[in-house]
C-alpha positions in Angstrom: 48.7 -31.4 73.2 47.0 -32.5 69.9 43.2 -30.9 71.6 45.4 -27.9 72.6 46.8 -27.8 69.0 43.1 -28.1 67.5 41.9 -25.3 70.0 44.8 -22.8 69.0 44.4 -23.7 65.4 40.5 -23.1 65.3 40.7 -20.0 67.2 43.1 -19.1 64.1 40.9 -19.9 61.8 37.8 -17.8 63.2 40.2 -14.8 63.5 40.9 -15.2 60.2 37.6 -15.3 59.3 36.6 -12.3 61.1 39.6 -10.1 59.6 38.5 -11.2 55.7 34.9 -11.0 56.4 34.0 -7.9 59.0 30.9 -7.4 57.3 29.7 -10.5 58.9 31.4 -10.7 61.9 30.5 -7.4 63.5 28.1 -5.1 62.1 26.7 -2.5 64.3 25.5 0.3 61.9 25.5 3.7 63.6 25.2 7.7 62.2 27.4 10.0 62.1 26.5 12.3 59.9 23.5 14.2 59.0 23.3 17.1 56.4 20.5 18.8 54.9 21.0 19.0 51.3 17.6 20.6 49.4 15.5 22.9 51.4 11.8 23.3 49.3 11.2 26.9 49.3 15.0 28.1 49.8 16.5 26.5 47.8 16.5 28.2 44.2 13.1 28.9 45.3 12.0 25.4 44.5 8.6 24.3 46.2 10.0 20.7 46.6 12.6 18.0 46.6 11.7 14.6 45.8 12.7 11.3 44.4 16.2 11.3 45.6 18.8 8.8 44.0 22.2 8.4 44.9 25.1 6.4 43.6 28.6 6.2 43.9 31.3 6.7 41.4 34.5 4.5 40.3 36.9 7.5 41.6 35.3 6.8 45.0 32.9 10.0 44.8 29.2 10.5 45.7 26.4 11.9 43.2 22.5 12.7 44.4 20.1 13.3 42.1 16.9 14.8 43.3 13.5 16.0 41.7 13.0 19.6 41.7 9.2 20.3 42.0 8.5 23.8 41.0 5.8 25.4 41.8 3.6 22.0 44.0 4.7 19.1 45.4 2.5 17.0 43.5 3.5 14.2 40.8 2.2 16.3 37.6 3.9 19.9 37.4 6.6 21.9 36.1 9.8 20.1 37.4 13.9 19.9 36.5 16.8 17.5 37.9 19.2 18.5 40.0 23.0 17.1 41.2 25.0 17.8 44.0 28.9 15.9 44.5 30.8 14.3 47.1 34.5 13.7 46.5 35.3 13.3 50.3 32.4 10.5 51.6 29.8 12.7 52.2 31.2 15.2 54.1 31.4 18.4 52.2 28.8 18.7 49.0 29.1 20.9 45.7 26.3 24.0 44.6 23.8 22.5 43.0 23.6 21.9 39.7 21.2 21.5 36.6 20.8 18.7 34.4 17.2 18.6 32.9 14.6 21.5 32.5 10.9 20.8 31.3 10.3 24.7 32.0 6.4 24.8 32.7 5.3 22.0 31.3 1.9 20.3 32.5 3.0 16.9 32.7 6.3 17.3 34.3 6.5 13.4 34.6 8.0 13.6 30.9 11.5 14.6 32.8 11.9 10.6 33.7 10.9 9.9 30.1 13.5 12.4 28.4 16.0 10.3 30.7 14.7 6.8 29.2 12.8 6.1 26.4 9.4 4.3 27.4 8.3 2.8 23.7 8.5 -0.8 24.9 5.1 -0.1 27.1 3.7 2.7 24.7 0.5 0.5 23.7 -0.2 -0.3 27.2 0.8 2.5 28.7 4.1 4.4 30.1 7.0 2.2 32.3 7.7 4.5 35.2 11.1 4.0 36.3 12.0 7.2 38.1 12.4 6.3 41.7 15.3 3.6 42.1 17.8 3.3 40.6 19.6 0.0 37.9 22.3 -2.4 38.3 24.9 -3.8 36.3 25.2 -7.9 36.5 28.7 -8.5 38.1 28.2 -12.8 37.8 26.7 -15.7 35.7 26.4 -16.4 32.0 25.0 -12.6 31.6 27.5 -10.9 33.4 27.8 -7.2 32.3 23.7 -7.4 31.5 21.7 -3.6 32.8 19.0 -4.7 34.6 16.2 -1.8 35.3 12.7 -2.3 37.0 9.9 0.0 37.4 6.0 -0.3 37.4 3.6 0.2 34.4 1.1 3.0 34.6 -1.6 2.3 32.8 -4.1 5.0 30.7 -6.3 4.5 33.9 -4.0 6.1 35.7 -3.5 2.9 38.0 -0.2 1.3 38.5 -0.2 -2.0 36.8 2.7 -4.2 38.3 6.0 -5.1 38.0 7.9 -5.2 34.8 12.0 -5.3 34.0 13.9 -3.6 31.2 17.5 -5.6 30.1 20.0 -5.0 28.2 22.7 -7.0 26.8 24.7 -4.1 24.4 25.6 -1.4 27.5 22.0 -0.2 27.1 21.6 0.5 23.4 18.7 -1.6 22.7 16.4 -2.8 25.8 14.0 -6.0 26.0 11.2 -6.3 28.3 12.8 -9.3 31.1 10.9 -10.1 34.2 7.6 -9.3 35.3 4.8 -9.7 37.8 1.7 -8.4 36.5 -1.6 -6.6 38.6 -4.7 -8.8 39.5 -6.8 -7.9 38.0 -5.0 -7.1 35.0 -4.8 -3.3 33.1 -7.9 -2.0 34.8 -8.4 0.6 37.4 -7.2 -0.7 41.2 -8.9 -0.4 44.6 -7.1 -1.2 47.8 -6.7 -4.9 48.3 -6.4 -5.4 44.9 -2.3 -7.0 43.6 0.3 -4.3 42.1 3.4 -3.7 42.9 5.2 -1.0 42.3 8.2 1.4 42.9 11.1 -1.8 43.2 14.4 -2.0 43.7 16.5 -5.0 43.0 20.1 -6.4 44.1 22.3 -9.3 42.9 22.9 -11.6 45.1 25.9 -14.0 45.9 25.2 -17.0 43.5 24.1 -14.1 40.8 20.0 -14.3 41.6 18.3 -11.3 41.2 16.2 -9.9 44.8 13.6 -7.6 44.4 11.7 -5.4 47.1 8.7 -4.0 45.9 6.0 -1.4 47.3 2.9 -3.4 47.7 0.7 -0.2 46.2 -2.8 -1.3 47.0 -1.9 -2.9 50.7 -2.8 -7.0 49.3 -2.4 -9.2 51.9 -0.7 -6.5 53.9 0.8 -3.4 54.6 4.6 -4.6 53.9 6.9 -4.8 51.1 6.7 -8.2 48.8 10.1 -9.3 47.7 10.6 -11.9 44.4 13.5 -13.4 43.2 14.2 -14.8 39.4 17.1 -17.2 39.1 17.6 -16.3 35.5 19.5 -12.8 35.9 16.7 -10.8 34.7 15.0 -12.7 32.4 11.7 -13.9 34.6 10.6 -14.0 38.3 10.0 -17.3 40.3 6.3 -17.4 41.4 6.9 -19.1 44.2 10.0 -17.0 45.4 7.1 -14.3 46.2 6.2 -13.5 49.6 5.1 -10.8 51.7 7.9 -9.6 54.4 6.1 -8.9 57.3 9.5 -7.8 59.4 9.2 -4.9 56.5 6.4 -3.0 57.7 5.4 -0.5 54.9 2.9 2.5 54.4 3.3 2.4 51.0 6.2 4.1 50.1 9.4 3.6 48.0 12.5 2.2 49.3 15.9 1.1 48.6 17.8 -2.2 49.0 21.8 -2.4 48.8 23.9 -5.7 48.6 27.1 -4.6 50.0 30.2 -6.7 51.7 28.0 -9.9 51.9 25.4 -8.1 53.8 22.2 -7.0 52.6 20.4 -3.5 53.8 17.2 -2.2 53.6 15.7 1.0 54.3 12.0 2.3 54.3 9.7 4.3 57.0 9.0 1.7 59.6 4.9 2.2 59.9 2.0 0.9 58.3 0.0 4.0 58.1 2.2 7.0 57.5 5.4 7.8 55.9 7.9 7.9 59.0 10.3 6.6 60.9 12.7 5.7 58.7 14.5 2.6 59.6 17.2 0.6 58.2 17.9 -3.1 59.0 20.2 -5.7 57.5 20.5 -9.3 57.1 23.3 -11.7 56.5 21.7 -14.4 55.1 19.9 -12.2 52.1 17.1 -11.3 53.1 15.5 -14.6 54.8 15.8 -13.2 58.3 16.8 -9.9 59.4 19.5 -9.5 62.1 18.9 -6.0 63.6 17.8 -2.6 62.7 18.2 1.0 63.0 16.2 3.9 63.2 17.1 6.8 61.5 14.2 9.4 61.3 11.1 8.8 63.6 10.0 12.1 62.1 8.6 12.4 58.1 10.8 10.6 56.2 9.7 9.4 52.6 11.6 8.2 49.6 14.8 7.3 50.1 17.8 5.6 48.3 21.0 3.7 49.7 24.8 4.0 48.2 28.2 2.1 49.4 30.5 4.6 50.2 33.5 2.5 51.5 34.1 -1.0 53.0 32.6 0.5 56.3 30.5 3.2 55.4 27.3 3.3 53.4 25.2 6.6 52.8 21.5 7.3 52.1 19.3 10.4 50.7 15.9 10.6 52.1 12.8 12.8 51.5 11.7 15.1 55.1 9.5 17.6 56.2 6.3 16.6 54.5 8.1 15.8 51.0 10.0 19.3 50.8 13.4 18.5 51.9 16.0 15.9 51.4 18.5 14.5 53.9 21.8 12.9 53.8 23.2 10.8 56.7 26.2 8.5 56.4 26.3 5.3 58.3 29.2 3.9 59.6 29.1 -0.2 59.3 31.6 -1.6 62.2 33.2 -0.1 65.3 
């Protein structure tokens, strides 16, 4: 009766388990629902949409953010923000809307620095922070801290590694916090050389900081490198990095999202060209991944990741050679 008793009471226990934690018990990550959001050349006669970033809100809405390339698709040029809304998950989305204008400017790249201000970096060159998105610290000694990566680019054009902003004051005044450096350092690259660029990072359970990174001039391989610092922000562990080979890469950004005890990632899943976007997720952050799920085996390039609900996460993602971007909700658990 006792082994009967034992039996009942730890088949209890794992239903228990299973009802407080579903994220780990049974995910099986599926689509339903795709939506084209920016069309280059239809919409407001735009010749591209890049960049996008979306977030959710604390009223349980959806913002995207995308780049609106004028008259090219390329990085310098005339360019403005635009916004669209979600206040039902993802299924219906507001006009969109405009938030920044650089009108015809040559540079267009100053739209990211109107949206930050760059002087830490402005003797060595210009922090670019544009593609991914922040986080606020939820745990440890710093909780409450912005934490903000990005990649230097230095006066030689050349992206020069990975550096973290922080702040302490709710973003009034920034420091410069973790970093990995280019080898060799500040000087023009060549493929093979070290830089990583284009990160984004997530907290994890015990309040460490994970960051996947765009491994810019292919070192080592063509995969993403992931780093960890174990001081919320402050510095990176040299030995945490490695190269992720599971996270095949062409070079391209991505996004990473800590959500339910389960961590997702999301990139185009090729090592030459910027498709098939893929998602995968692993419960034990990032040492192993469990399963994945392709999303896009057509053009698929920058993309970000949001938490919609406890069982649905969304994504925006760049298509059709860079012109378009894409929504598609995910739904986490049968």
């Amino acid at each position: 009766m006792a082994f009967v008793g034992l039996l009942q009471y730890s088949a209890l226990a794992v239903l228990i388990l299973q009802i407080l934690r579903p994220s780990l018990a049974s995910v099986a990550p599926v689509v339903v629902e795709k939506q084209l959001l920016w069309q280059g050349g239809s919409t407001a006669e735009v010749a591209a949409f890049r960049i996008p970033i979306i977030t959710n809100t604390p009223d349980g809405g959806l913002l995207i953010v995308a780049e609106s390339r004028k008259f090219s698709g390329s990085d310098a040029g005339a360019k403005f923000l635009t916004l669209r809304r979600s206040i039902d998950g993802g299924s219906s989305w507001s006009p969109v809307e405009l938030l920044v204008e650089d009108f015809q400017t040559v540079d267009g790249l100053n739209v990211a620095h109107r949206c930050f201000n760059k002087q830490p970096f402005s003797e060595r060159g210009s922090l670019g922070l544009r593609t991914r998105y922040g986080i606020q610290l939820t745990k440890g000694k710093q909780k409450g801290r912005l934490v903000a990566c990005g990649h230097l680019i230095s006066d030689y054009g050349s992206r020069e590694g990975l550096y973290c902003l922080k702040s302490d004051d709710h973003g009034n005044t920034w420091e410069v916090g973790a970093s990995i450096p280019g080898i060799p350092d500040y000087s023009a690259k060549k493929v093979g050389d070290f830089a990583l660029s284009e990160p984004q990072i997530v907290e994890l359970q015990n309040g460490s900081l994970l960051c996947f990174t765009r491994n810019t001039y292919a070192y080592h391989c063509n995969c993403k490198v992931v780093s960890r610092s174990d001081d919320q922000g402050d510095t990176f562990l040299q030995k945490s990095i490695r190269f992720d080979d599971i996270l095949v890469d062409p070079g391209c950004a991505g996004s990473a999202l800590m959500h339910k005890g389960v961590l997702y990632h999301l990139n185009p899943n090729s090592a030459k060209s910027r498709d098939n976007l893929t998602l995968r997720w692993s419960e034990d952050e990032g040492q192993t991944w469990k399963g994945s799920l392709a999303i896009d085996p057509g053009s698929s390039g920058y993309s970000c990741l949001s938490a919609i609900d406890d069982n649905h996460i969304g994504l925006a993602y760049e298509t059709r050679g860079y012109r378009d971007i894409t929504f598609v909700r995910v739904r986490l658990h049968p």
